[in-house]
C-alpha positions as CSV (number, residue, x, y, z in Angstrom):
1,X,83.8,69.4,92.8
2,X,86.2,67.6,94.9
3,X,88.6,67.1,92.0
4,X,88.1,71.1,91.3
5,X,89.5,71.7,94.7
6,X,92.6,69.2,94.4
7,X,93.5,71.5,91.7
8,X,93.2,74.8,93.1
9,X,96.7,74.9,94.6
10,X,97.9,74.0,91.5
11,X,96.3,76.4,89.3
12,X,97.4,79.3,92.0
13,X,101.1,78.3,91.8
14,X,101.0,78.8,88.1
15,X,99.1,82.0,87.5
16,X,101.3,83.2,90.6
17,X,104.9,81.7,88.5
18,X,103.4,83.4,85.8
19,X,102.8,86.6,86.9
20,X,106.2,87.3,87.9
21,X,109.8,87.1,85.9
22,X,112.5,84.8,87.9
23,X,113.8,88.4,88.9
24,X,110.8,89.6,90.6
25,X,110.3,86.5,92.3
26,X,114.0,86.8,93.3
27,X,113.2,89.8,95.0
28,X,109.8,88.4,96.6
29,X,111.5,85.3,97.9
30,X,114.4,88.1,99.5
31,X,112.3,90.6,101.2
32,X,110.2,87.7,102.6
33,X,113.0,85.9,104.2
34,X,114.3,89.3,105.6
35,X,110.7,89.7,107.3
36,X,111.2,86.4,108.7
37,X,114.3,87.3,110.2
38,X,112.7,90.5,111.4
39,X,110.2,89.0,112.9
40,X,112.2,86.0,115.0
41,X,114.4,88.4,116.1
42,X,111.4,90.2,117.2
43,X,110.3,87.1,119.2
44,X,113.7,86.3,120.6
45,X,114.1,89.9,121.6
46,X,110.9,89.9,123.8
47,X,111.8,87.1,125.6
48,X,115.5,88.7,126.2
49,X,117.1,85.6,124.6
50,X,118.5,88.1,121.8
């Protein structure tokens, strides 16, 4: 079981690589990273450091 679990991550990262083509995960990996920046500007905004 234990082993099983070690494994899980693992087993996730490639049905995940495999689901998607380097372009798609090109365009994952983008939209995330412009979310992030959304989102810390977001924060800094609220605190009026922005």
């Amino acid at each position: 079981m234990e082993t099983a679990l070690k494994a899980w991550p693992t087993m996730c990262r490639a049905y995940i690589s495999s689901q998607f083509n380097n372009q798609e995960r090109d365009m994952h990996q983008l939209i995330y990273l412009v979310g992030l920046i959304v989102v810390i500007l977001a924060i800094l905004s609220f605190f009026g450091l922005r």
